[in-house]
Backbone as JSON Lines, residues from 0, in Angstrom:
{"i":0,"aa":"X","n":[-171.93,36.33,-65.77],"ca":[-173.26,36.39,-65.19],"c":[-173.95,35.03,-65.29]}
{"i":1,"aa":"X","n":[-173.67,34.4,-66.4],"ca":[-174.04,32.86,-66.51],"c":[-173.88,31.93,-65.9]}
{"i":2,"aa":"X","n":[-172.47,32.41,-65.19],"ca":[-171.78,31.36,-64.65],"c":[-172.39,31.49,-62.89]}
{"i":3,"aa":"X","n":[-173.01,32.33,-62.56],"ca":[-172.52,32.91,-61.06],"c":[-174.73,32.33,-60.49]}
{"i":4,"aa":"X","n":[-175.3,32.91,-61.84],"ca":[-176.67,32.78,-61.77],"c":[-177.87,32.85,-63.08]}
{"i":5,"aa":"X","n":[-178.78,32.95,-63.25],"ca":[-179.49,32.44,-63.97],"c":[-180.05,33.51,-64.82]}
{"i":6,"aa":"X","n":[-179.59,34.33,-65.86],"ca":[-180.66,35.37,-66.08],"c":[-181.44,35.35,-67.06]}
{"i":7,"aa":"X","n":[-182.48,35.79,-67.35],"ca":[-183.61,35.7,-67.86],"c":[-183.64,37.08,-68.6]}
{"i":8,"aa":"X","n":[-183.34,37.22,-70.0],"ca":[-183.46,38.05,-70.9],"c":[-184.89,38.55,-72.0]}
{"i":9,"aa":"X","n":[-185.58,39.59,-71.15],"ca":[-187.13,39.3,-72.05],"c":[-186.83,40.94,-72.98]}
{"i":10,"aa":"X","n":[-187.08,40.91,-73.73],"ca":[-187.74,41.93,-74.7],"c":[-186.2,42.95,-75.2]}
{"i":11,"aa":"X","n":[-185.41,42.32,-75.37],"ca":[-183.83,42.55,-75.74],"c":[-184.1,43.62,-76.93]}
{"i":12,"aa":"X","n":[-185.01,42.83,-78.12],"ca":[-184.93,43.21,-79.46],"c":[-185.68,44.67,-79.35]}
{"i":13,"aa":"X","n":[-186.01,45.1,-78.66],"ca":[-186.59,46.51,-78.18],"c":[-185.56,47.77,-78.1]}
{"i":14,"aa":"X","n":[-184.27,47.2,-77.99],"ca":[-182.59,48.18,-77.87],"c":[-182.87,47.97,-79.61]}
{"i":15,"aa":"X","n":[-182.94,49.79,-79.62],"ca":[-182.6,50.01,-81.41],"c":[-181.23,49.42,-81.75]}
{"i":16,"aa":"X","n":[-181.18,48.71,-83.0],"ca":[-179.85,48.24,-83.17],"c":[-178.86,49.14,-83.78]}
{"i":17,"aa":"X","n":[-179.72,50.48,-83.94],"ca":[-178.45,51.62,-84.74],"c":[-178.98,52.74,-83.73]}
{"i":18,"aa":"X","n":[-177.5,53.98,-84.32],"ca":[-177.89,54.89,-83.41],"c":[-178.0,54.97,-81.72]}
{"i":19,"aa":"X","n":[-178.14,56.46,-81.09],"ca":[-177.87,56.65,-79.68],"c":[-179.09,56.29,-78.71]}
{"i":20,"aa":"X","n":[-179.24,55.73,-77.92],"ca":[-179.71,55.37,-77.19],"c":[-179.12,55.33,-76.02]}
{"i":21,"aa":"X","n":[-180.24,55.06,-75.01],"ca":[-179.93,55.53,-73.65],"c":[-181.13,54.44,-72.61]}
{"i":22,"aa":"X","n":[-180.54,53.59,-71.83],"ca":[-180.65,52.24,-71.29],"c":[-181.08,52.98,-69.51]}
{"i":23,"aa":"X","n":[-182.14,53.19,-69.07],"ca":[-182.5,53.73,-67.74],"c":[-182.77,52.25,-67.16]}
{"i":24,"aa":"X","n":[-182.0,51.75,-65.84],"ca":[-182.42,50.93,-65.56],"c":[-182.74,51.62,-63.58]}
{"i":25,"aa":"X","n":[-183.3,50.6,-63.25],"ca":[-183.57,50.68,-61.9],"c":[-182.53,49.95,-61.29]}
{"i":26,"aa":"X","n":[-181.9,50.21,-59.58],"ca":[-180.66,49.77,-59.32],"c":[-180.97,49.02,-57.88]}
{"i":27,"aa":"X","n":[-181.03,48.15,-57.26],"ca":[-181.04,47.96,-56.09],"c":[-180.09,47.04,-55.68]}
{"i":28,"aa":"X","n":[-179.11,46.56,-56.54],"ca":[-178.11,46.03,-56.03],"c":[-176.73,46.09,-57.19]}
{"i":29,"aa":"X","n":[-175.64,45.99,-56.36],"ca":[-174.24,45.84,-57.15],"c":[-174.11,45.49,-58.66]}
{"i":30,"aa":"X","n":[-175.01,44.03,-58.75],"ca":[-174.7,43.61,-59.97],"c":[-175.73,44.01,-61.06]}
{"i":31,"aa":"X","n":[-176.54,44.82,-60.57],"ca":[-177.98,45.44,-61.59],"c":[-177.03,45.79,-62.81]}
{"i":32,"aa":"X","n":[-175.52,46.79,-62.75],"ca":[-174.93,47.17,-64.08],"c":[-174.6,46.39,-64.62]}
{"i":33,"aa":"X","n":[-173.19,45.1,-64.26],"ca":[-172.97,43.99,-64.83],"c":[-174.24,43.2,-65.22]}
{"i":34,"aa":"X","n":[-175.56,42.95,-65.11],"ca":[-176.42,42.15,-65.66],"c":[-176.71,42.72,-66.76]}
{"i":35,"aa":"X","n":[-176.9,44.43,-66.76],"ca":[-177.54,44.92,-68.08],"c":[-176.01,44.79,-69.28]}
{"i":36,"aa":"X","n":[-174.86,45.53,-68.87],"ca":[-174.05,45.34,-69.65],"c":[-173.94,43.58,-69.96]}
{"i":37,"aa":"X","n":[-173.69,42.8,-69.44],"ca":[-173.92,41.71,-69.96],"c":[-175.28,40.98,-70.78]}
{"i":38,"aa":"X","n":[-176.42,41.14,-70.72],"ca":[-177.39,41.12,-71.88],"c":[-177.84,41.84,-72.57]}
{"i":39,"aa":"X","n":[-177.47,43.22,-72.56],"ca":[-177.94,44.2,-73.56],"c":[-177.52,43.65,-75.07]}
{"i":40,"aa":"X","n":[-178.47,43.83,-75.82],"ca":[-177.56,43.37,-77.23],"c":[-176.53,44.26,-77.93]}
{"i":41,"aa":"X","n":[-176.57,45.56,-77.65],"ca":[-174.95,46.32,-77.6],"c":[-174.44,46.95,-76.38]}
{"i":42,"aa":"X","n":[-173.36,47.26,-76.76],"ca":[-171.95,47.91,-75.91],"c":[-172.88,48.94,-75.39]}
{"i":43,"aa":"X","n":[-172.48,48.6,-73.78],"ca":[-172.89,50.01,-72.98],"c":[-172.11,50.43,-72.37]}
{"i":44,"aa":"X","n":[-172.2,51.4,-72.17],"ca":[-171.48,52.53,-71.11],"c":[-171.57,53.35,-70.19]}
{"i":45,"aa":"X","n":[-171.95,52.94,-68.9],"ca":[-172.23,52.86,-67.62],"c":[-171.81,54.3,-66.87]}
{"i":46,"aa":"X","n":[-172.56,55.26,-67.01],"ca":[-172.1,55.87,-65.77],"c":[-171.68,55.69,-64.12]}
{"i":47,"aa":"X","n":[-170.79,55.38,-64.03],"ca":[-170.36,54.58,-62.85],"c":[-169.72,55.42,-61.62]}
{"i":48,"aa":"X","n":[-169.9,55.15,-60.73],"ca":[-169.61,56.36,-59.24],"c":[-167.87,55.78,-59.6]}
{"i":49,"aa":"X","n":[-167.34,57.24,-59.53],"ca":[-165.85,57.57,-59.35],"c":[-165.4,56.29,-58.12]}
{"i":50,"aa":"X","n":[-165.78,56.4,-57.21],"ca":[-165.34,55.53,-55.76],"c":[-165.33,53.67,-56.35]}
{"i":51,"aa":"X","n":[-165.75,53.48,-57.74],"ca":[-165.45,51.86,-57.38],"c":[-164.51,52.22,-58.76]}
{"i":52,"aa":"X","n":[-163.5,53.19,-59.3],"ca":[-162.19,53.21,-59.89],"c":[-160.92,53.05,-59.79]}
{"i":53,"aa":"X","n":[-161.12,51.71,-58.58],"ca":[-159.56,51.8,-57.66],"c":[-159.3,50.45,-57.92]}
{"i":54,"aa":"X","n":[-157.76,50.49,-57.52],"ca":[-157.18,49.1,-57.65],"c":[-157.11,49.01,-59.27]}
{"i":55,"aa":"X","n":[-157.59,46.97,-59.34],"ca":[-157.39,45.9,-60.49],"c":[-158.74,46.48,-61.03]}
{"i":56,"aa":"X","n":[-159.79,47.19,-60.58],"ca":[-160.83,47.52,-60.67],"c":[-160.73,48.58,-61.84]}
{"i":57,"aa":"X","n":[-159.81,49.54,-61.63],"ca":[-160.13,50.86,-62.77],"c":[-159.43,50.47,-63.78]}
{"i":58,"aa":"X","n":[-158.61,50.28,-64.71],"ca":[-158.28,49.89,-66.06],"c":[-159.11,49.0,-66.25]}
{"i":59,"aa":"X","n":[-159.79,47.79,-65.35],"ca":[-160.42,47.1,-66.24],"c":[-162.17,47.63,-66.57]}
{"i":60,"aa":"X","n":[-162.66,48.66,-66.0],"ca":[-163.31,49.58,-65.86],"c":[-163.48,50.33,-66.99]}
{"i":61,"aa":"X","n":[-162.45,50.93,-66.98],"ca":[-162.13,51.49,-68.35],"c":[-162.11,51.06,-69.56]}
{"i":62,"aa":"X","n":[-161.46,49.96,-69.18],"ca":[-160.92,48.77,-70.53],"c":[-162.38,48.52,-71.41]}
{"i":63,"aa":"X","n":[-163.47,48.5,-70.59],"ca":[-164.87,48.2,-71.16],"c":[-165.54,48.72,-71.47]}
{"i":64,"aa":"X","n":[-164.68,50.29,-71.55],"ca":[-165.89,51.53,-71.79],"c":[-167.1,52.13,-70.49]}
{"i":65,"aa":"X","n":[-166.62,51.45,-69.62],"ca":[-167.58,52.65,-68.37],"c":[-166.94,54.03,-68.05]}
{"i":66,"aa":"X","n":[-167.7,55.19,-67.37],"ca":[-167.41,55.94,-67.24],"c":[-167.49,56.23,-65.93]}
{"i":67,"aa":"X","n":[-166.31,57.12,-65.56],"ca":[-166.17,57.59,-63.79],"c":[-167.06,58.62,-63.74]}
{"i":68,"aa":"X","n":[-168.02,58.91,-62.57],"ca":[-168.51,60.07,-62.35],"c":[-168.58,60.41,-60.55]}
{"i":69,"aa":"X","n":[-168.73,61.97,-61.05],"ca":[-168.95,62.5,-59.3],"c":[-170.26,62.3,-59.16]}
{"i":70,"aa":"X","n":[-170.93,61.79,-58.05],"ca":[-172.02,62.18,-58.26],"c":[-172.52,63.37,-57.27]}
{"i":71,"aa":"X","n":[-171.66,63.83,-57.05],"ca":[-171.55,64.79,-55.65],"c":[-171.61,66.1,-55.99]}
{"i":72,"aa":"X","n":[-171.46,66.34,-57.71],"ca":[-171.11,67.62,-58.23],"c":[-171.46,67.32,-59.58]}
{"i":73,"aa":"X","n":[-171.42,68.68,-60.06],"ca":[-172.07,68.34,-61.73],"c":[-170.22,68.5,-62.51]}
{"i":74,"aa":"X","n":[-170.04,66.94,-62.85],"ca":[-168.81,66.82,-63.32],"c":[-169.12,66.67,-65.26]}
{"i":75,"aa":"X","n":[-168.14,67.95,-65.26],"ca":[-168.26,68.17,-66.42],"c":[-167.27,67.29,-67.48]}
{"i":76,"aa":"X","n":[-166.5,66.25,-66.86],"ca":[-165.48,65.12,-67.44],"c":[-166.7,64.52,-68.0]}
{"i":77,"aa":"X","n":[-167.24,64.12,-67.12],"ca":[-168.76,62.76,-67.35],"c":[-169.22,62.68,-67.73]}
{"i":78,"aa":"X","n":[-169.85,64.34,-68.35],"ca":[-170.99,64.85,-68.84],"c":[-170.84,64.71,-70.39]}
{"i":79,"aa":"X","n":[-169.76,65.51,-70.25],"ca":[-168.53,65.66,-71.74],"c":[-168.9,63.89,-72.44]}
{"i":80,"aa":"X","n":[-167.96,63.5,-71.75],"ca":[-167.82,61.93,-72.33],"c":[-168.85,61.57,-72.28]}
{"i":81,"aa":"X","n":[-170.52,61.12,-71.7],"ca":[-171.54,60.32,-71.61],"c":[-171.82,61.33,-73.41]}
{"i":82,"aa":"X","n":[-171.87,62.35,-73.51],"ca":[-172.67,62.92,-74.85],"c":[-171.83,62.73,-76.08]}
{"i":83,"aa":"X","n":[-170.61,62.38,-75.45],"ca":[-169.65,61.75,-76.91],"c":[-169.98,60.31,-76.84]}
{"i":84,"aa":"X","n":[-170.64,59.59,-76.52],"ca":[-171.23,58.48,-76.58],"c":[-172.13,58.51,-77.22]}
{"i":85,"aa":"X","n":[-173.29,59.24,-77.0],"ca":[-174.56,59.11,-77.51],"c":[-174.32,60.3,-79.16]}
{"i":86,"aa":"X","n":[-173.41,60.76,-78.95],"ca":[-172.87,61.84,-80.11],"c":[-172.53,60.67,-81.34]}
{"i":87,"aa":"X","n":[-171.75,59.48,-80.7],"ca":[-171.52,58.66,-81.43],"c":[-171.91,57.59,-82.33]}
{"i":88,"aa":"X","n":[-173.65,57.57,-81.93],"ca":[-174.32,56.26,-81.96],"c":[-174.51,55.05,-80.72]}
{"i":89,"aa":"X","n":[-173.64,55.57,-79.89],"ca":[-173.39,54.8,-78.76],"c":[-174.76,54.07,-77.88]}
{"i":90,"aa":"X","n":[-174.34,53.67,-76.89],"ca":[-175.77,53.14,-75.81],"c":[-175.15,53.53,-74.71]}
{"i":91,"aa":"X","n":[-175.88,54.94,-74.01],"ca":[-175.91,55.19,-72.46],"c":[-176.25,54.65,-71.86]}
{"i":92,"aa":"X","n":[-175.4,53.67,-70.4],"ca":[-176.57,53.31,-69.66],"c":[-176.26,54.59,-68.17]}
{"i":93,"aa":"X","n":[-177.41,54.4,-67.88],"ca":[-177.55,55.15,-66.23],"c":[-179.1,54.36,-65.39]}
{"i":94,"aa":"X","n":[-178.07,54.77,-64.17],"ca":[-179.25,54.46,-63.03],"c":[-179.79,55.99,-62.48]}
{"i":95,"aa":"X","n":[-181.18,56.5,-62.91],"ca":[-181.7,57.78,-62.79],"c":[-181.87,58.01,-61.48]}
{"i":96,"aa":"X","n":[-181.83,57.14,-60.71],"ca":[-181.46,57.09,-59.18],"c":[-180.88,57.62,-58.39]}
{"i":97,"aa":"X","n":[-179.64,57.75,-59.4],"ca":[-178.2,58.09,-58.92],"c":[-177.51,57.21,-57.86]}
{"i":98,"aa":"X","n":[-178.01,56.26,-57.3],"ca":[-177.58,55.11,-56.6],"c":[-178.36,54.06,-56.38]}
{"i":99,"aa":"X","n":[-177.83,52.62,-55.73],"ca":[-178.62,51.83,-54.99],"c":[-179.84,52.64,-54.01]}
{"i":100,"aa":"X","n":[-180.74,51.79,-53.88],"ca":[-181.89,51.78,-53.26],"c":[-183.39,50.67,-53.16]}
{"i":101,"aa":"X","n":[-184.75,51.18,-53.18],"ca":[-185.24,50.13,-53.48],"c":[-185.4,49.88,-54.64]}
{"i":102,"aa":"X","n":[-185.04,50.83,-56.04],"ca":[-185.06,50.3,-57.44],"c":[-186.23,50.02,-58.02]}
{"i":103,"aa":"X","n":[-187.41,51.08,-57.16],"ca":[-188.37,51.2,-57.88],"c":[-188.63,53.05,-58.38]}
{"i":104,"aa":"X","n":[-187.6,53.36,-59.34],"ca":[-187.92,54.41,-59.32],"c":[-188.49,55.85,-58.71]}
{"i":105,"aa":"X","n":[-188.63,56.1,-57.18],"ca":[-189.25,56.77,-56.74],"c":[-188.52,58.41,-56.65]}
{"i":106,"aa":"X","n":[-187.75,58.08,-56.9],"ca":[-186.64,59.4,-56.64],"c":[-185.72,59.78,-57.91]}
{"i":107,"aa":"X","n":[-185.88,60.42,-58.82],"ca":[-185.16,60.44,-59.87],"c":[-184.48,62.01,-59.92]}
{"i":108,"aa":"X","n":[-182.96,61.51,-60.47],"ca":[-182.33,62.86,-60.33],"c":[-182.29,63.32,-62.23]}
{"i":109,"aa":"X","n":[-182.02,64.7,-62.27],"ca":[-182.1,65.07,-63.09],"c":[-181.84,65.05,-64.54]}
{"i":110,"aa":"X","n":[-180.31,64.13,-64.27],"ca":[-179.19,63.86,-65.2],"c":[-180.02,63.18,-66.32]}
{"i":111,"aa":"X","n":[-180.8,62.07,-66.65],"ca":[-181.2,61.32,-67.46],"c":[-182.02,62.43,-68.97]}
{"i":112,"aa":"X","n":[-182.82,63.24,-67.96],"ca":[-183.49,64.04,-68.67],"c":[-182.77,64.99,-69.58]}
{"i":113,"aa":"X","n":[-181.82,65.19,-68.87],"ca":[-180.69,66.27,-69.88],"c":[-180.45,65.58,-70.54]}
{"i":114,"aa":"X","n":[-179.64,64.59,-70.69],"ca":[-178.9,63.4,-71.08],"c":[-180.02,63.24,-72.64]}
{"i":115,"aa":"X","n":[-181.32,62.7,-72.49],"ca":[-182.6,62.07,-73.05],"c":[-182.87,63.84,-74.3]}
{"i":116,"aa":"X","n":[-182.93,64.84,-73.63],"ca":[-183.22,65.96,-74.0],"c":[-181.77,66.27,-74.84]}
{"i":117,"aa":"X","n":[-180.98,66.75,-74.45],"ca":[-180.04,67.52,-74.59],"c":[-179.44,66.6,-75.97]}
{"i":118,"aa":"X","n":[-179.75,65.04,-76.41],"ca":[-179.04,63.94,-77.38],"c":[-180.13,64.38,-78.4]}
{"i":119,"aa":"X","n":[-181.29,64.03,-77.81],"ca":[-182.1,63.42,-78.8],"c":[-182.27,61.74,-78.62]}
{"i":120,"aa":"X","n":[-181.78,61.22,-77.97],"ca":[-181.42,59.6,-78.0],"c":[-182.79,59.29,-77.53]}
{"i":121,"aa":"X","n":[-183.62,58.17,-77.88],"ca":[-184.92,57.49,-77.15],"c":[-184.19,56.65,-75.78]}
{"i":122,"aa":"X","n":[-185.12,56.53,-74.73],"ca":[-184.68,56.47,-73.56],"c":[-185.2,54.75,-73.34]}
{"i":123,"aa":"X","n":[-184.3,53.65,-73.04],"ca":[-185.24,52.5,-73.19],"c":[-184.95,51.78,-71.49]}
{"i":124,"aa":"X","n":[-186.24,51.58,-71.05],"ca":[-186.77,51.62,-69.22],"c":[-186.02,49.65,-69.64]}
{"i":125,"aa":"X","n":[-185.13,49.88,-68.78],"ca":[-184.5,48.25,-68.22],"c":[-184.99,48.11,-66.46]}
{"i":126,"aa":"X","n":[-185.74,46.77,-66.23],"ca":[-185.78,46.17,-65.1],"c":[-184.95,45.07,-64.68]}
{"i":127,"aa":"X","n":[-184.28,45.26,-63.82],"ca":[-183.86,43.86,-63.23],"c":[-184.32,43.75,-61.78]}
{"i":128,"aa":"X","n":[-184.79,42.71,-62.11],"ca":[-185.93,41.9,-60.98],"c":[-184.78,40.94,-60.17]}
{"i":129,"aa":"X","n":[-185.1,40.78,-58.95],"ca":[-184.49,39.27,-58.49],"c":[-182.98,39.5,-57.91]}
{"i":130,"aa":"X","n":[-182.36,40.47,-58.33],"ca":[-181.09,40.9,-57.82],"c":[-180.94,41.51,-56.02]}
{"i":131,"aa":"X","n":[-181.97,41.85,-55.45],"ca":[-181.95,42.26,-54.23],"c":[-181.76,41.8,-53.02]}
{"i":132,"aa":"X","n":[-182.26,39.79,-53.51],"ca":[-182.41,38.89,-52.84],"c":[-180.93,38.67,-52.36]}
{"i":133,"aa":"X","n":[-181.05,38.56,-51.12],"ca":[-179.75,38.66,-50.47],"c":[-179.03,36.71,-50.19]}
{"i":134,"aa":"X","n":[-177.81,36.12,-50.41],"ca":[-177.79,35.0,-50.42],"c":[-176.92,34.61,-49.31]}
{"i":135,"aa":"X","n":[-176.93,33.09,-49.25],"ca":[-176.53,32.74,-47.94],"c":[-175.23,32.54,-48.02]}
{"i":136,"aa":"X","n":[-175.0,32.24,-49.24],"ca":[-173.31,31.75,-49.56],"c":[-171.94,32.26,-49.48]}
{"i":137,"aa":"X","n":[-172.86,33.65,-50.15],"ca":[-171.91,34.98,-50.14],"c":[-172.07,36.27,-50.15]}
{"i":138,"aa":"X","n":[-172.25,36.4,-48.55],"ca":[-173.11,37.71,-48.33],"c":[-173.18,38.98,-49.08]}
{"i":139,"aa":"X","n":[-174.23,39.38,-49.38],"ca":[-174.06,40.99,-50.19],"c":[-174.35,40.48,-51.91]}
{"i":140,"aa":"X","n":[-174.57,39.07,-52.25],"ca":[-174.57,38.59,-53.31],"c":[-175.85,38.56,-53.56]}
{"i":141,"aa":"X","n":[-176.77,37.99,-54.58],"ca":[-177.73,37.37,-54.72],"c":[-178.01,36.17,-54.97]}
{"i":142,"aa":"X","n":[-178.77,35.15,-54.18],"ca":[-178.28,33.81,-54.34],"c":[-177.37,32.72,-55.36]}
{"i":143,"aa":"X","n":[-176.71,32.03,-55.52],"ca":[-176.03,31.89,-56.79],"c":[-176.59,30.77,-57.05]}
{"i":144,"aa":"X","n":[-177.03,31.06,-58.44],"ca":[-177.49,30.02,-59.74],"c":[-179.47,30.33,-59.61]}
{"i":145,"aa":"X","n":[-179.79,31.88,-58.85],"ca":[-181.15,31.92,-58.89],"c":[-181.59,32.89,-60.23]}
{"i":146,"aa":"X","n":[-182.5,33.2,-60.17],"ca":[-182.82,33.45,-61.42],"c":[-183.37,34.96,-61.44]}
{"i":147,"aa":"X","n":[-182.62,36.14,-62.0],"ca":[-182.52,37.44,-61.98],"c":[-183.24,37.42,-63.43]}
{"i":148,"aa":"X","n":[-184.38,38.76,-63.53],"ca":[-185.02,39.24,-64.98],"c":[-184.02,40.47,-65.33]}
{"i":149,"aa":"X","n":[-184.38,40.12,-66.39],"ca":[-183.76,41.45,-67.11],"c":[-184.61,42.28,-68.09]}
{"i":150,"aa":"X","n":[-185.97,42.86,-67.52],"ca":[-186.57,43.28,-68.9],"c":[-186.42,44.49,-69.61]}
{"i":151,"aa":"X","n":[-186.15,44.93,-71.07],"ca":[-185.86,45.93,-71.62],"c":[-187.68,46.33,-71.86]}
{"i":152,"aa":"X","n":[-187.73,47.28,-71.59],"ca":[-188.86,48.26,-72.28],"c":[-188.73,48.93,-73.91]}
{"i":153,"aa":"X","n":[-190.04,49.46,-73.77],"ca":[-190.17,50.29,-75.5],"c":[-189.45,51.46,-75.33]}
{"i":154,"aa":"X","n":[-188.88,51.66,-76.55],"ca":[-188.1,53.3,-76.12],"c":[-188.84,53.97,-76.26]}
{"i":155,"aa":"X","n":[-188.82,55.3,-76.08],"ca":[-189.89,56.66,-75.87],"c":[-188.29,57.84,-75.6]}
{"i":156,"aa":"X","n":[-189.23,58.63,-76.59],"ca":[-188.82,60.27,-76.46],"c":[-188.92,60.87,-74.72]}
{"i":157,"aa":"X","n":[-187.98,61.17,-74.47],"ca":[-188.17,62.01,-72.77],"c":[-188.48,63.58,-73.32]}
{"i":158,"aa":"X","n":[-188.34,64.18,-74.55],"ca":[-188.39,65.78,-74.57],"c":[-189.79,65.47,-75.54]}
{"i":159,"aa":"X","n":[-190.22,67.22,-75.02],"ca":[-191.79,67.49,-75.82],"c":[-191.36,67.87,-77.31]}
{"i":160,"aa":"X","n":[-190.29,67.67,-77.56],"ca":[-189.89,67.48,-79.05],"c":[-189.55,69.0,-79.0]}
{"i":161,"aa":"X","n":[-189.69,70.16,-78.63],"ca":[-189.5,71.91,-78.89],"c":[-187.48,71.99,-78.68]}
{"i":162,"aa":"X","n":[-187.15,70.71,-78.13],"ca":[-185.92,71.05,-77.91],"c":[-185.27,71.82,-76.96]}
{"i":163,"aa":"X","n":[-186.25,72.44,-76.75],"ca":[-186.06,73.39,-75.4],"c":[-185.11,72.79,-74.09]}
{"i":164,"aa":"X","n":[-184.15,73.15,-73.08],"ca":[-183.47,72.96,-72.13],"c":[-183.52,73.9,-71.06]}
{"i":165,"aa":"X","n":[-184.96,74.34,-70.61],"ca":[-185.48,75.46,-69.61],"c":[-185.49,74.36,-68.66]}
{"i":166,"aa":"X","n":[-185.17,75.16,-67.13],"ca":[-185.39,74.02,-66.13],"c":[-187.22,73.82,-66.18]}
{"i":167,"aa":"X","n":[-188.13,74.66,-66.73],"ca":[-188.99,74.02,-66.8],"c":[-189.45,72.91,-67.77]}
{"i":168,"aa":"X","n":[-188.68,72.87,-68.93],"ca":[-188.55,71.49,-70.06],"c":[-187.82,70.09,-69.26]}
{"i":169,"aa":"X","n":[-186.98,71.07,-68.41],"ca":[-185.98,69.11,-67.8],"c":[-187.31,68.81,-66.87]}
{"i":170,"aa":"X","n":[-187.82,69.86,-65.67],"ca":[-188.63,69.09,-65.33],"c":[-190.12,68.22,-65.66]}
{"i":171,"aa":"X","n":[-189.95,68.86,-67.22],"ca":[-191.73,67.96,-67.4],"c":[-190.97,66.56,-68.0]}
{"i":172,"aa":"X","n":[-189.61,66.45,-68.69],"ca":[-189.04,65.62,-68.88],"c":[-188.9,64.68,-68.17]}
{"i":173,"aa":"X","n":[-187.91,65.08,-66.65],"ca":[-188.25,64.38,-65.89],"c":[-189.43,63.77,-65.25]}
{"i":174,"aa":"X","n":[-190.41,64.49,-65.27],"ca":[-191.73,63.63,-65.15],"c":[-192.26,62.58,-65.81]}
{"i":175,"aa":"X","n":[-192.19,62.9,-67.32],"ca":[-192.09,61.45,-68.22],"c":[-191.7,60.79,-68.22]}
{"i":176,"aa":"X","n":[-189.95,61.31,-67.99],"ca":[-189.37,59.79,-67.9],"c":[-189.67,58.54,-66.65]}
{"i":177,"aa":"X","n":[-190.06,59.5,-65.45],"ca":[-190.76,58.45,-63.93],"c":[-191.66,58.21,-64.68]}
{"i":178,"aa":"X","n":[-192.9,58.59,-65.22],"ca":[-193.99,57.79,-65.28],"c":[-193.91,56.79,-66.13]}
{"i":179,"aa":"X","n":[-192.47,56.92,-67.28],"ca":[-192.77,55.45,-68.12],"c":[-192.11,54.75,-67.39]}
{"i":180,"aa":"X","n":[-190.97,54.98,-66.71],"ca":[-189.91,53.85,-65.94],"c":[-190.88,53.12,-64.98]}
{"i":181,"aa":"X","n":[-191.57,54.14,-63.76],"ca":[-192.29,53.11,-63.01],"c":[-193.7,52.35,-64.04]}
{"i":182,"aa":"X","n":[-194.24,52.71,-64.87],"ca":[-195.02,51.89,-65.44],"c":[-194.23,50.29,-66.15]}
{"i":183,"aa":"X","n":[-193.46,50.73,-66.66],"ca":[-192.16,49.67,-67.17],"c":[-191.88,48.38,-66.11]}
{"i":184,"aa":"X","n":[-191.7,49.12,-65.04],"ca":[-191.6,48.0,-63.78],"c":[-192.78,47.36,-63.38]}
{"i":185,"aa":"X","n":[-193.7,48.35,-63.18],"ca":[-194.93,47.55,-62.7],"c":[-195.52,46.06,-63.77]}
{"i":186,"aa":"X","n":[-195.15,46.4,-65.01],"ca":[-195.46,45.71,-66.52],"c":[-194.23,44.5,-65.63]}
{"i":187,"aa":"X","n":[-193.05,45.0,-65.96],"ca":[-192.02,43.85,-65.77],"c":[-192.19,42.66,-64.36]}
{"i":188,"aa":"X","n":[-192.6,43.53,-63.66],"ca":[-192.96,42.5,-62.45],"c":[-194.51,41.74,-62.55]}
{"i":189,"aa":"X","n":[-195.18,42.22,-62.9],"ca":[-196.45,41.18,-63.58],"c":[-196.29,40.43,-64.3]}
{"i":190,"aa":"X","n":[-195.42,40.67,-65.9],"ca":[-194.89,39.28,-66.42],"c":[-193.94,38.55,-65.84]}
{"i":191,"aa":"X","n":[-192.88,39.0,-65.07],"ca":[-191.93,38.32,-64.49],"c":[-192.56,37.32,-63.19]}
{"i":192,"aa":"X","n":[-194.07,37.78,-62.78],"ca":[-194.48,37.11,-61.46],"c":[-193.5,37.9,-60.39]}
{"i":193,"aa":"X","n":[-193.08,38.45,-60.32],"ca":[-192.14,39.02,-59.01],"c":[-192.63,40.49,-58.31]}
């Protein structure tokens, strides 16, 4: 990531250094995962769409600890493995998105909240700014050697603490978790200037 462009690492020391945690970032382009796995200060593990597990691509995929998922179905491989992660002490990451888009949070699917609920893990809001910008050199890229943010947020509890897993608990969950993520961004793009 150093080599390709410029990134800008603000508020890192905010990732608890023990214990499960869970890394929500916003996604609007390809390299939004490689930026967070590359400055997070620990090992993450990426819920990653099944479709980019092919080729030279999937062992080394694997090799790093990401995980394949459907996102088309509630895959219980994914599910399994993302909670033996966070079972572990581990660091989840996910895009609550469930895909590219504009990566301002507006649409959040459910998974995070279970995920946030169902662990116990504090949920910590990652922005990356600057990645969308499309470059001239190498299309579909973001300019190379410009300067992408990376800001980590405060962690926060996503459950009302009762423990509860009623679809009416995921959804007030899920409500929390949008209102800190988009507040997180709005914060990150005022200090970032972007």
């Amino acid at each position: 990531m150093n080599g390709l462009w410029r990134p800008r690492v603000l508020g890192a020391w905010r990732v608890p250094a023990h214990g499960p945690v869970i890394l929500a970032g916003n996604h609007s382009h390809n390299v939004d995962g490689p930026m967070i796995i590359g400055t997070s200060p620990r090992p993450v593990h990426f819920l990653v769409k099944k479709e980019a597990f092919i080729g030279p691509l999937d062992p080394f995929l694997r090799g790093i600890g990401q995980l394949a998922v459907d996102r088309h179905s509630a895959d219980r491989t994914a599910i399994t493995a993302a909670l033996g992660v966070l079972e572990r002490g581990g660091v989840l990451g996910i895009f609550p998105e469930g895909t590219r888009g504009v990566g301002d949070f507006a649409e959040l699917r459910s998974g995070l909240a279970y995920f946030a609920v169902r662990s116990g893990a504090p949920v910590v809001p990652v922005a990356v700014l600057g990645s969308a910008r499309q470059g001239r050199v190498i299309a579909g890229l973001p300019p190379l050697r410009s300067r992408i943010d990376i800001v980590f947020g405060d962690p926060f509890a996503a459950g009302d603490g009762s423990g509860r897993r009623t679809r009416t608990a995921m959804d007030a969950a899920t409500s929390r978790i949008q209102e800190r993520l988009t507040a997180h961004l709005a914060h990150a793009k005022q200090t970032t200037g972007r």
